[in-house]
C-alpha positions as CSV (number, residue, x, y, z in Angstrom):
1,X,0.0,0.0,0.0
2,X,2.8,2.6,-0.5
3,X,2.3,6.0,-2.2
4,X,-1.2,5.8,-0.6
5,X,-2.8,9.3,0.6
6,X,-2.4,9.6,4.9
7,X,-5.6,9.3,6.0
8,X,-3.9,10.3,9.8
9,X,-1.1,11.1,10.9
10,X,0.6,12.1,14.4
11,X,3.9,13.8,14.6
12,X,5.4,14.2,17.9
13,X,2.2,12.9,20.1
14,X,2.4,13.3,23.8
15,X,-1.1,12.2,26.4
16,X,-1.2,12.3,29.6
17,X,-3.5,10.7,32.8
18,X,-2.8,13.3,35.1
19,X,1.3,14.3,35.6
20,X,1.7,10.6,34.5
21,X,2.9,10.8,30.3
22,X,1.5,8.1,28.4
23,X,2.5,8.8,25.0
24,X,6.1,10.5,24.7
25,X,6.0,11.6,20.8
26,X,4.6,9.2,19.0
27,X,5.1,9.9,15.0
28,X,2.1,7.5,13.0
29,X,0.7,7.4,10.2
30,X,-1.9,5.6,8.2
31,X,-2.4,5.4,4.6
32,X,-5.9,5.4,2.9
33,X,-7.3,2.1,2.3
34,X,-4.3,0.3,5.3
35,X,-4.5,-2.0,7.5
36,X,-1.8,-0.9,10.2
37,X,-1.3,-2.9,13.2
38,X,0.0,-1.6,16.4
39,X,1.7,-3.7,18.6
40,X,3.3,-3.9,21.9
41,X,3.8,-5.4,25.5
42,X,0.2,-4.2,27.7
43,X,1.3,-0.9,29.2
44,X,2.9,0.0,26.0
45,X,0.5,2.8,25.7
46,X,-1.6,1.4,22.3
47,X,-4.8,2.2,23.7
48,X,-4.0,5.8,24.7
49,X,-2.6,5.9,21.6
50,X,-6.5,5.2,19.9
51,X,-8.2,7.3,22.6
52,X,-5.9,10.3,22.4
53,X,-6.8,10.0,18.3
54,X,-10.9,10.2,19.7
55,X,-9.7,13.3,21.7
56,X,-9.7,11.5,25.4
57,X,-7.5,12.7,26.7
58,X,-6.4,15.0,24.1
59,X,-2.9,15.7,23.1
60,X,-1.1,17.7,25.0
61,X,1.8,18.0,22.5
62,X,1.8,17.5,18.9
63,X,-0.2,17.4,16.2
64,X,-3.1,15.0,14.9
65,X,-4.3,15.2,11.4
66,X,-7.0,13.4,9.8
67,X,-8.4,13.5,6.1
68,X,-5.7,17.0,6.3
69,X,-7.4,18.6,9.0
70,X,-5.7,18.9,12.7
71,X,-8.1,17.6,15.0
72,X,-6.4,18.1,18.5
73,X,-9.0,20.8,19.8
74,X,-11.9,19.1,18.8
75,X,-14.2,17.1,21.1
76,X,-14.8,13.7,20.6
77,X,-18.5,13.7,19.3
78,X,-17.1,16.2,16.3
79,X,-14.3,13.8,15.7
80,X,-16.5,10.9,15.5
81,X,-18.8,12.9,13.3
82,X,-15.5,13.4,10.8
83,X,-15.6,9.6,10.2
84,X,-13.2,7.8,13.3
85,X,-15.2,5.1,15.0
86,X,-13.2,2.9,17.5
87,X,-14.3,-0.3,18.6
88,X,-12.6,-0.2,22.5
89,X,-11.2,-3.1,24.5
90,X,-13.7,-5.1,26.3
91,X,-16.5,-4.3,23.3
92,X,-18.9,-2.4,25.1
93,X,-22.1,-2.8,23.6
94,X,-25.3,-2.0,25.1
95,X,-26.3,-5.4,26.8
96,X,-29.8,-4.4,27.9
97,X,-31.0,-3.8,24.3
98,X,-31.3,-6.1,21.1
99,X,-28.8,-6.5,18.7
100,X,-30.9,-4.3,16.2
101,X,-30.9,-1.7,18.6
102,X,-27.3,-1.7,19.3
103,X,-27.1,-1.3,15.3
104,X,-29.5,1.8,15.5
105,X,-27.5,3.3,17.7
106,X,-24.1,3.1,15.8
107,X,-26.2,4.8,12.8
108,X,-27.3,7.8,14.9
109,X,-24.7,9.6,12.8
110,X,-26.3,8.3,9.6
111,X,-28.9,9.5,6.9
112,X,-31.8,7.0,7.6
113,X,-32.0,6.3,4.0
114,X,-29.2,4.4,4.1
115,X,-30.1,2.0,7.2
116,X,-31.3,-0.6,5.3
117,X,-28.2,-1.1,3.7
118,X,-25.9,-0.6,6.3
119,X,-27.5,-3.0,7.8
120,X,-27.1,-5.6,5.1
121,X,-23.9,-5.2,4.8
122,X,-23.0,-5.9,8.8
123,X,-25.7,-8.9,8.5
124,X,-23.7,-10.4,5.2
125,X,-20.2,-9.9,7.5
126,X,-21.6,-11.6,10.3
127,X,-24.2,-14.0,9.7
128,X,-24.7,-14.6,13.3
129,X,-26.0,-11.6,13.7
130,X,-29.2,-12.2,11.7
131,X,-30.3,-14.5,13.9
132,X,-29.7,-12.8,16.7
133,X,-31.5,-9.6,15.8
134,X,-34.2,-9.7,18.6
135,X,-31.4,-11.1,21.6
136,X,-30.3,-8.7,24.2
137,X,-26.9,-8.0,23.5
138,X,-25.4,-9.1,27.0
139,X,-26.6,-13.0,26.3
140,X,-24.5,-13.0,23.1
141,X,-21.5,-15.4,23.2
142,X,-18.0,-13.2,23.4
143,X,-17.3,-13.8,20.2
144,X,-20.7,-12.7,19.3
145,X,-20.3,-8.9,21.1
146,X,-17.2,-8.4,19.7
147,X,-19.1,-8.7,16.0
148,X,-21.4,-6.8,16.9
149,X,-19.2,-4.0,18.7
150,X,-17.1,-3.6,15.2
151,X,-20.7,-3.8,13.0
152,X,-22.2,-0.8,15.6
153,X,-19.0,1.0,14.5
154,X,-19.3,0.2,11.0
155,X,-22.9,1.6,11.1
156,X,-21.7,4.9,11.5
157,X,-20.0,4.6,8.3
158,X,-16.4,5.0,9.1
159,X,-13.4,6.4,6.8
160,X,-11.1,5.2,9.7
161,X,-12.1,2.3,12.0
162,X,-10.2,1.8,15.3
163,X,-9.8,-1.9,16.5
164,X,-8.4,-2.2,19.8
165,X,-7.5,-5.8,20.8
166,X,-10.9,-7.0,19.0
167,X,-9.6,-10.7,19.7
168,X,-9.1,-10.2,23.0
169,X,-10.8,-13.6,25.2
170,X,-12.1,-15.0,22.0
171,X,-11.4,-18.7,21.3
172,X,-8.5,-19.1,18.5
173,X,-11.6,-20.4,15.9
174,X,-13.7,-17.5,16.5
175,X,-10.4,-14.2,17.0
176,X,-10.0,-16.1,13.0
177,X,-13.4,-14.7,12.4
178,X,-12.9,-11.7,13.7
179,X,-9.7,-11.6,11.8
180,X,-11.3,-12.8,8.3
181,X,-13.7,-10.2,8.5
182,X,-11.3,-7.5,9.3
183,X,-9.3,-8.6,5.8
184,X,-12.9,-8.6,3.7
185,X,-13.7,-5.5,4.8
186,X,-10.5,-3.7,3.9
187,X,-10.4,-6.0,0.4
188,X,-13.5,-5.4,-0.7
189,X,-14.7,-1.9,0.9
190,X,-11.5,-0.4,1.3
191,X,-11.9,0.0,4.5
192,X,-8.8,2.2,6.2
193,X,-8.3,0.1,9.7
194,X,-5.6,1.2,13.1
195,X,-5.8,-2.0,15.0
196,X,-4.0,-2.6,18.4
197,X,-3.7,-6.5,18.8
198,X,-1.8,-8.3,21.6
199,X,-1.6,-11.6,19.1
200,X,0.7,-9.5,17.4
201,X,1.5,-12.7,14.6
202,X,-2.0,-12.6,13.2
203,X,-2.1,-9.2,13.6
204,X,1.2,-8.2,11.2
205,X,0.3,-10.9,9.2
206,X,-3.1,-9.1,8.1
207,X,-1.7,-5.1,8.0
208,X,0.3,-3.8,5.4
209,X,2.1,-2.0,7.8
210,X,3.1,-1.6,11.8
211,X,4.1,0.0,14.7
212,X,6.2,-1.5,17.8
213,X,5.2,0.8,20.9
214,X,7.1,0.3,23.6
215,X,6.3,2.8,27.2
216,X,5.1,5.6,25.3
217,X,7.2,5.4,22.3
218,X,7.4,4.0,18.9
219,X,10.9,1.9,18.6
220,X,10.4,0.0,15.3
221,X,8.0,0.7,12.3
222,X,7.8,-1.3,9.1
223,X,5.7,-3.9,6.9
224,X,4.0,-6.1,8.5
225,X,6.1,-8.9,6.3
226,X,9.3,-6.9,8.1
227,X,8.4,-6.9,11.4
228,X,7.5,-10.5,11.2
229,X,10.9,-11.4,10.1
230,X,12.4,-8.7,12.5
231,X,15.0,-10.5,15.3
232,X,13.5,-8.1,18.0
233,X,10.0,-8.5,17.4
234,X,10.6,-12.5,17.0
235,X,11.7,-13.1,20.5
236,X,9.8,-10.0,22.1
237,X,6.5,-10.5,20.7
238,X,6.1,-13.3,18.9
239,X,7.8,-16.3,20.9
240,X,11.0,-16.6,19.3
């Protein structure tokens, strides 16, 4: 995917959670129409990294561009309405109401007329889904919310979509599916995708490109087909 147009980019990043600095300059960026993984041991700073891109917390330092425009100062509800939608760790759905209204929700942002098939398309991706359109989220199987976590986000029509650790607790047949899904959606929508992912094989072997964070700081950057083969990343991240 190189030459592609950034979608984002960060240059010189810094977050903080109170006086404690989570990022420490992070440079980033993210081609239209990537996959880019981000990986790293857990206190790496990965999911700051997605939340300080929503605006919480915002940067402190640096500069966040998306689709050209720096987006820093805004709040998160105008950054979501540019086109970011993150699916966060632990999914989140609503698990009081149905999978259809979980779905309704992630369109909120959405011209109605184009429900229908918005909705379609999250049905086709995960078939499951269909079935389950009238069950209360929160008696869906694990691997069931995290589907329909990342099809609320895709509701909402997304230019970027934020994945953090969406195979997180999932067993290895169904984080596949999760993974599958993620690959058709990029292939055949072009769908631009930041995904944080602690199974950081499966994960490089899906993006184009990636990121090694490591306390705050990117240490190694490359294809994913480089960091695979990468000495470092072999015995750090992927056993050897």
């Amino acid at each position: 995917m190189s030459g592609a147009a950034n979608l984002l980019s960060l240059a010189g990043v810094h977050s903080f959670y109170g006086t404690i600095e989570a990022l420490k300059g992070v440079d980033l960026e993210v081609g239209e129409g990537e996959i880019v993984a981000l990986i790293g041991a857990n206190g790496a700073g990965k999911s700051t990294l997605l939340m300080t891109i929503c605006g919480r917390p915002a940067a402190r330092q640096g500069t966040i561009r998306f689709a050209g425009r720096d987006i820093v100062a805004l709040p998160t509800f105008a950054i979501v309405r540019l086109g970011i939608a993150q699916v966060p760790e632990g999914r989140r759905i609503f698990p009081r109401m149905t999978v259809f209204e979980n779905l309704q929700i992630g369109a909120g942002l959405v011209d109605p007329v184009r429900f229908e098939e918005d909705l379609e398309r999250v049905m086709s991706l995960f078939p499951i889904l269909r079935q389950r359109r009238q069950q209360r989220g929160g008696t869906l199987s694990g691997g069931e919310q995290q589907m329909l976590a990342i099809g609320r986000a895709l509701m909402s029509r997304p230019k970027l979509l934020l994945l953090d650790e969406p195979s997180l607790g999932l067993a290895p047949l169904i984080a596949r599916q999760i993974f599958a899904a993620i690959a058709e959606l990029n292939r055949k929508d072009g769908m631009t995708v930041l995904l944080v992912e602690q199974k950081a094989q499966h994960a490089l072997r899906l993006a184009h490109r990636g990121y090694v964070l490591q306390t705050g700081r990117v240490v190694l950057s490359g294809t994913g087909r480089e960091l695979l083969a990468d000495r470092e990343v072999r015995a750090a991240y992927l056993g050897g």
